[in-house]
TORKEDO-888105 format. One record per residue (C-alpha): x, y, z; residue number from 0. Coordinates in steps of 0.2 Angstrom, whole numbers. Each point is the difference from the previous one (the first is absolute). Layout:
REM TORKEDO-888105
X, Y, Z, NUM
...
This chain:
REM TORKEDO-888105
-5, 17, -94, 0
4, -17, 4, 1
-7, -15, -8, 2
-12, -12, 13, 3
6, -14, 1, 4
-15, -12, 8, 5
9, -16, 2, 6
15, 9, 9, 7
-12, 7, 11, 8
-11, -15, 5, 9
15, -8, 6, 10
6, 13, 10, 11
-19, 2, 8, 12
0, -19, 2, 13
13, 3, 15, 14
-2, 18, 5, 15
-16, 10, -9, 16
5, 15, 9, 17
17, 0, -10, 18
-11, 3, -15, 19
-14, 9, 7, 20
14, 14, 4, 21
7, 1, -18, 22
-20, 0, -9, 23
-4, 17, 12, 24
19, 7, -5, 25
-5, -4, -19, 26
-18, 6, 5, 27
6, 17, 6, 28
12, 4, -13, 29
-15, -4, -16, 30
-12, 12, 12, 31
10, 12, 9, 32
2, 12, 7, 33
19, 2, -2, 34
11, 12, 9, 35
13, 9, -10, 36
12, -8, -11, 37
16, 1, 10, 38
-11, -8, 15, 39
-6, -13, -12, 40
17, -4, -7, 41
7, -2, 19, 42
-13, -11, 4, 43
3, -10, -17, 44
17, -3, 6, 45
-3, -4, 14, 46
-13, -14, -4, 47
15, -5, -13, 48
9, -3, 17, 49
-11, -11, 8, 50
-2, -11, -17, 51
19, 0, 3, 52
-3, -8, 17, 53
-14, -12, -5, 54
13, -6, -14, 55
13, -2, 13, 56
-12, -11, 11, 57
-4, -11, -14, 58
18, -3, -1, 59
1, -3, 16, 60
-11, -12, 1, 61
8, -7, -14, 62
17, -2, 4, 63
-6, -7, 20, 64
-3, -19, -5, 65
21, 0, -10, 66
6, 9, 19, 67
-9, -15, 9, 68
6, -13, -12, 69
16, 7, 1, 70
1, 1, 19, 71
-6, -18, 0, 72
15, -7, -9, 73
């Protein structure tokens, strides 16, 4: 399992708790079960690998918006 990391979590509920909310019941399930079969398990992994893809890209997103406005102001 993944180390809980509190701090990184309480900035995250600070502007959206349900963000946060979601990943404790994900972890929560996992620890408690029930699982479905393996190959199920390992789609869904991969598919939740996706979607910490995408919130990566967001955060780069966000990122790289203030350099395009800048850029676009010059």
């Amino acid at each position: 399992m993944i180390n809980y990391d509190p701090q990184l979590f309480a900035q995250v509920a600070a502007v959206n708790p349900g963000l946060v909310s979601t990943l404790n019941a994900l972890v929560g399930q996992l620890k408690t079960g029930p699982l479905p079969s393996a190959g199920v398990l390992q789609a869904y992994g991969r598919y939740v690998q996706r979607l910490g893809d995408a919130v990566v890209s967001y955060a780069e997103d966000l990122s790289a918006a203030p350099r395009i406005e800048q850029a676009d102001a010059q």
